[in-house]
C-alpha positions in Angstrom: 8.4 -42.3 24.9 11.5 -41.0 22.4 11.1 -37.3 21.7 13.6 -34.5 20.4 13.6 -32.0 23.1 15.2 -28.0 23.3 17.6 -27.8 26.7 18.7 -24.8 26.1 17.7 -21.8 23.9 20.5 -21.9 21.3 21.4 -21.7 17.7 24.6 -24.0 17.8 23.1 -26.4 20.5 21.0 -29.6 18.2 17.7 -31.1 19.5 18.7 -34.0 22.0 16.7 -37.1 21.6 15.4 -38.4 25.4 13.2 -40.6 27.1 10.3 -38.4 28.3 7.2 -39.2 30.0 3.8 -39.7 28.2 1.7 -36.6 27.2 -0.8 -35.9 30.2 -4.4 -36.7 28.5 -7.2 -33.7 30.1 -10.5 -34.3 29.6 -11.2 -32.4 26.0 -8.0 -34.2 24.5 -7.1 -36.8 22.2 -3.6 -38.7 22.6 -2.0 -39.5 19.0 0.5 -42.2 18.0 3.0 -39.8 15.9 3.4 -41.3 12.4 4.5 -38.6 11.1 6.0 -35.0 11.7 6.2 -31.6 9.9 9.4 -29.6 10.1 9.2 -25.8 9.8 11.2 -23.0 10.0 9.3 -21.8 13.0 10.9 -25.1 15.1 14.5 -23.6 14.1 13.4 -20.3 15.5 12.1 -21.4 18.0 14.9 -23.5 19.0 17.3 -20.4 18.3 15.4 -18.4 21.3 14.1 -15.8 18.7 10.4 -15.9 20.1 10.9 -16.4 23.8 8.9 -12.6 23.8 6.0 -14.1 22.4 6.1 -18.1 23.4 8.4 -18.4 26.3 8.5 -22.3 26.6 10.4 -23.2 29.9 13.3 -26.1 29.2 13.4 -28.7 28.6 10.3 -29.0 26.5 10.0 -31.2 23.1 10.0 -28.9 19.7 7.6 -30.0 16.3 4.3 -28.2 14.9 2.7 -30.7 12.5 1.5 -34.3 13.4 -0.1 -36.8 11.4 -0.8 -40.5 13.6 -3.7 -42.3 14.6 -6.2 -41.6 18.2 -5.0 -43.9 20.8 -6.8 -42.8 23.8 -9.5 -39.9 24.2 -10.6 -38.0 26.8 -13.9 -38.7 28.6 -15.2 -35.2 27.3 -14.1 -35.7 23.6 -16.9 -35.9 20.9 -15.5 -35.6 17.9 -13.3 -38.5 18.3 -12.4 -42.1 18.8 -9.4 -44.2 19.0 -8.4 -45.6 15.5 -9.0 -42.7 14.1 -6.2 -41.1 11.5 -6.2 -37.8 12.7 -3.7 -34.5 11.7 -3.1 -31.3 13.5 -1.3 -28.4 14.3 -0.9 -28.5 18.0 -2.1 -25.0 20.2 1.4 -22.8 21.2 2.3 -23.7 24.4 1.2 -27.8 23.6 3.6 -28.4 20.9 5.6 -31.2 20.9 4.9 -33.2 17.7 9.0 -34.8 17.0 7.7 -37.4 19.6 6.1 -40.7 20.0 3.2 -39.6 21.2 1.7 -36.1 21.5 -1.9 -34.7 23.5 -3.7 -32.0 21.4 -7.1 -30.3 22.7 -10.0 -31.9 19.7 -11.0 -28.7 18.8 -7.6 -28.3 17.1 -7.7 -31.6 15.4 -9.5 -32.9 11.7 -9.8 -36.6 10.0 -6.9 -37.0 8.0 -7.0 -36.5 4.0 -8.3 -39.6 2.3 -6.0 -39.3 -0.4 -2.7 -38.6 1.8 -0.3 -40.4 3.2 0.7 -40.0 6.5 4.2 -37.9 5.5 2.1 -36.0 2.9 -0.6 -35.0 5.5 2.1 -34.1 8.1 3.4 -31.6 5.7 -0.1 -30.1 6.0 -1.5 -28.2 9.0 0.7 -25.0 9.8 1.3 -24.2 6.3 -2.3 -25.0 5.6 -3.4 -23.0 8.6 -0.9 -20.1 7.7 -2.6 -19.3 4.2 -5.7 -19.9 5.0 -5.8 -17.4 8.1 -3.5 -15.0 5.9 -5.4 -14.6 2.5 -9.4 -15.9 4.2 -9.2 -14.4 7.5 -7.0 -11.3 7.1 -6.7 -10.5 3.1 -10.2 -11.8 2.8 -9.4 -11.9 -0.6 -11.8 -12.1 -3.6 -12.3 -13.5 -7.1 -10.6 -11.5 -9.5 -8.0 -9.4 -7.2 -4.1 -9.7 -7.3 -2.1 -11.1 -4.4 1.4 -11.4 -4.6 3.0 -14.3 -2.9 6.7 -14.4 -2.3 8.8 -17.4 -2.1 6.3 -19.4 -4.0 8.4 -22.8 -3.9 8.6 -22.8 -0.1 6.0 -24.7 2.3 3.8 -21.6 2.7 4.2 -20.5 -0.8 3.2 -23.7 -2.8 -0.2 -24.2 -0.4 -0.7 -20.6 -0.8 -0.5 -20.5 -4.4 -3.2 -23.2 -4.9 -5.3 -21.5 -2.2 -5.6 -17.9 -4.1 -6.1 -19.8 -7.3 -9.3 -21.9 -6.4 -10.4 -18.3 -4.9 -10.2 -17.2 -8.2 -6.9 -14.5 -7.6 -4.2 -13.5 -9.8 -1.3 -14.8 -8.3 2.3 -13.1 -8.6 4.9 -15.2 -6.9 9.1 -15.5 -6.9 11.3 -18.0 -7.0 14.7 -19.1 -8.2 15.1 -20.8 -12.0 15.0 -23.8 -10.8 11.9 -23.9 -9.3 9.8 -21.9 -12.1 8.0 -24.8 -13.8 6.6 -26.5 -10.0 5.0 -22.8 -8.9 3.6 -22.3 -12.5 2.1 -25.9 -12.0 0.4 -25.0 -9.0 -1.3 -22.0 -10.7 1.0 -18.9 -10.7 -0.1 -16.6 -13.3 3.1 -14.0 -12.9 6.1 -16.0 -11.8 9.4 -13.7 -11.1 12.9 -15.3 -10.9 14.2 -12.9 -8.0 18.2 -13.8 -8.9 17.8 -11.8 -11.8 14.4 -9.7 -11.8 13.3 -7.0 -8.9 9.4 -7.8 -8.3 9.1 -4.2 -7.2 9.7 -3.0 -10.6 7.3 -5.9 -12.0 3.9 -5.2 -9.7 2.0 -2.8 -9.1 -1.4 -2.2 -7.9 -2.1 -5.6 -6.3 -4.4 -6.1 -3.6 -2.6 -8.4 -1.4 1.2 -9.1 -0.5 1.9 -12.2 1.5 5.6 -11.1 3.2 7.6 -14.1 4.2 11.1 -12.5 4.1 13.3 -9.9 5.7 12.6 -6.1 6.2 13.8 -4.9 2.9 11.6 -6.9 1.0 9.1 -6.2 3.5 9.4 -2.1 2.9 9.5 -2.6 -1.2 6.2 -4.8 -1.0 4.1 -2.0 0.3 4.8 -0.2 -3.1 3.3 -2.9 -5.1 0.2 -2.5 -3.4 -2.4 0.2 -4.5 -4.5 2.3 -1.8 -6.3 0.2 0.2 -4.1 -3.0 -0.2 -2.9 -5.1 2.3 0.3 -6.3 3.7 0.3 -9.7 5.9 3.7 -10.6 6.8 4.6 -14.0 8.8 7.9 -12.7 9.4 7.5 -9.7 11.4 7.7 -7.5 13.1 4.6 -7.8 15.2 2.0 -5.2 15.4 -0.1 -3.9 18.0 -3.2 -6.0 17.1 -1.3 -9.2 17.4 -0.4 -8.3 21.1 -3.8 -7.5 22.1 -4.7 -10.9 20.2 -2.4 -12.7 22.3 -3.0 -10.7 25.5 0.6 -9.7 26.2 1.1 -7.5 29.2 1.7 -3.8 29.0 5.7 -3.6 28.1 5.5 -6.7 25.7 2.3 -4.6 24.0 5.0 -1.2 23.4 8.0 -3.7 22.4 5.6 -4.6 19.8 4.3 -1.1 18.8 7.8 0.3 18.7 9.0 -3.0 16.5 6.3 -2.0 14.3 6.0 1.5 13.9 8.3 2.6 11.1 6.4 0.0 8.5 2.3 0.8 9.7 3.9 4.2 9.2 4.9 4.4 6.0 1.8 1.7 4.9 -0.2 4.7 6.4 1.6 7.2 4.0 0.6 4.9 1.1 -2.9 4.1 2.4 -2.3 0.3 2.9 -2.4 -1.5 5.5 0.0 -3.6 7.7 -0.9 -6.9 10.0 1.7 -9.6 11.0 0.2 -12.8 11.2 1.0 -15.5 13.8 -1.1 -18.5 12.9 -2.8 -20.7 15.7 -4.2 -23.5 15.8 -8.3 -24.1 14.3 -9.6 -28.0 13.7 -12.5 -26.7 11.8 -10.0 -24.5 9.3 -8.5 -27.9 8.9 -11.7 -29.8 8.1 -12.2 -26.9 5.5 -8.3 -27.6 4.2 -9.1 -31.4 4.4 -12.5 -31.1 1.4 -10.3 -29.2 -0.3 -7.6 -31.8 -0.5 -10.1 -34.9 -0.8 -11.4 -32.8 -4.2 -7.6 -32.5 -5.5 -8.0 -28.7 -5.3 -5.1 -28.6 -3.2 -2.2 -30.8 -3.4 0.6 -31.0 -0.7 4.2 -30.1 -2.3 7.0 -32.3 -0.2 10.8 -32.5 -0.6 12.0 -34.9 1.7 11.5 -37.5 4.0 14.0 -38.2 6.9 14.1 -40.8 9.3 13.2 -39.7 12.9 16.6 -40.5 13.9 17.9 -37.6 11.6 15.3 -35.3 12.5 18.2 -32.6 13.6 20.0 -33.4 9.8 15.9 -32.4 8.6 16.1 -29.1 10.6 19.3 -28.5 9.3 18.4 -28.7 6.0 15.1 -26.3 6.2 17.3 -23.5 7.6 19.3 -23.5 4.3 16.2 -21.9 2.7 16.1 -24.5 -0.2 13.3 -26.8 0.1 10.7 -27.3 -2.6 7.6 -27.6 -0.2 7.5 -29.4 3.0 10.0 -31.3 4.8 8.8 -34.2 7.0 10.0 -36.9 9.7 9.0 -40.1 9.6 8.5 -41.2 13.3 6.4 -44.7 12.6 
């Protein structure tokens, strides 16, 4: 099969596209014809060596994180599926691999396709999906009528996460740039601050939840918009003890971790907030819960561009420029 594989860890090397053999099928999997792929920031990083720490992935190996495609062959322990089925995912860490023909993804990390999605649009789906959910359900386990803050609201993460506190029943603060005010106030923003001219920290305050997806200075200001008792979930680092034990890391990866981490739990101590970074895996049955809220146009997904799977280096190029309204997706059938 044709897939985009990572030689080497490097941020000036692009993906090479190779001839590689078909995904291995064990018994609990299901093997997927790729129709379509998901590009995210994470494959850049990825790429770029930056979480060889926590992932070390031994090259060559093929990059991508969403799939949308259709069950060709299933495992002769799968239940849940059957071949013909349209099927999306985000594939476990250490089985990624979805900027491929084909890709083999455990069932218990796989959910029946949107109705009322194409194949691109449901591509754009699963980690972003995944990442809010586990962020502002699992972690913030945010309520009706509390105030999260959601930053880069135009961005894949943002614009699911948006739509996700507001059918919760949240306030939602978000920022963005002028151009991109009217899409996050369509999705539901109530507060929506334009950060080239406006400093959110001066904006907020007293929210219950901050959703960090940027560097470490915005990281440090959002704990002041929180009151006691909030909580900060960043994506973006640094990791935190509890994420290490989550992932069972060995002894010295466990202090790397600590020590990344200790100057922001302390000062969310000395304001009586919390900190957690969030690294989202894979869940099937988080999906099925995205996919009802999809079918019932709760949630709609937000996607820029399309590129051929040819171009799919030109697609990672143009995530890393930090511009992208939504998703970005590769059309591989």
């Amino acid at each position: 099969m044709k897939a985009f594989i990572v030689n080497q860890y490097s941020k000036k090397d692009r993906l090479q596209l190779a001839e590689m053999p078909e995904p291995v099928l064990h018994d609990n999997d299901v093997l997927i014809q790729v129709y379509a792929a998901g590009v995210n920031l994470l494959d850049s990083k990825i790429r770029n060596g930056e979480f060889k720490l926590i992932l070390p992935y031994k090259t060559p190996f093929v990059l991508g994180h969403d799939v949308a495609g259709v069950v060709v062959k299933v495992g002769p322990r799968v239940q849940q599926f059957k071949v013909g089925d349209e099927v999306y995912a985000r594939p476990a860490d250490h089985r990624i691999g979805t900027f491929a023909e084909f890709i083999a993804i455990n069932e218990k990390d796989v959910a029946i396709k949107p109705q009322r999605l194409t194949m691109e649009e449901a591509a754009s789906i699963p980690l972003v999906g995944l990442t809010a959910w586990q962020a502002l359900i699992e972690k913030a386990n945010l309520k009706k009528g509390q105030k999260v803050f959601i930053q880069a609201g135009s961005g894949g993460v943002g614009t699911f996460a948006i739509q996700l506190a507001k059918h919760m029943g949240a306030t939602v603060a978000t920022t963005t740039s002028t151009a991109n005010i009217d899409l996050v106030q369509r999705l539901g923003a109530d507060i929506v601050i334009d950060y080239k001219k406006d400093d959110f920290e001066k904006m907020l305050k007293d929210y219950d939840v901050v959703l960090n997806s940027q560097d470490a200075k915005t990281l440090e200001k959002s704990l002041r918009v929180l009151k006691p008792g909030g909580k900060l979930i960043s994506i973006s680092g640094p990791p935190d003890p509890g994420f290490s034990i989550e992932i069972g890391s060995p002894w010295y990866v466990r202090l790397i971790m600590r020590l990344l981490s200790y100057r922001i739990r302390k000062k969310a101590k000395r304001l009586q907030v919390s900190y957690a970074f969030l690294f989202m895996r894979a869940n099937g049955s988080q999906l099925n819960e995205i996919t009802s809220l999809i079918n019932a146009g709760i949630i709609r997904p937000v996607v820029d561009k399309v590129f051929p799977f040819e171009a799919t280096n030109d697609a990672l190029t143009y995530i890393e420029k930090g511009r992208a309204k939504g998703k970005v997706v590769v059309r591989v059938k």
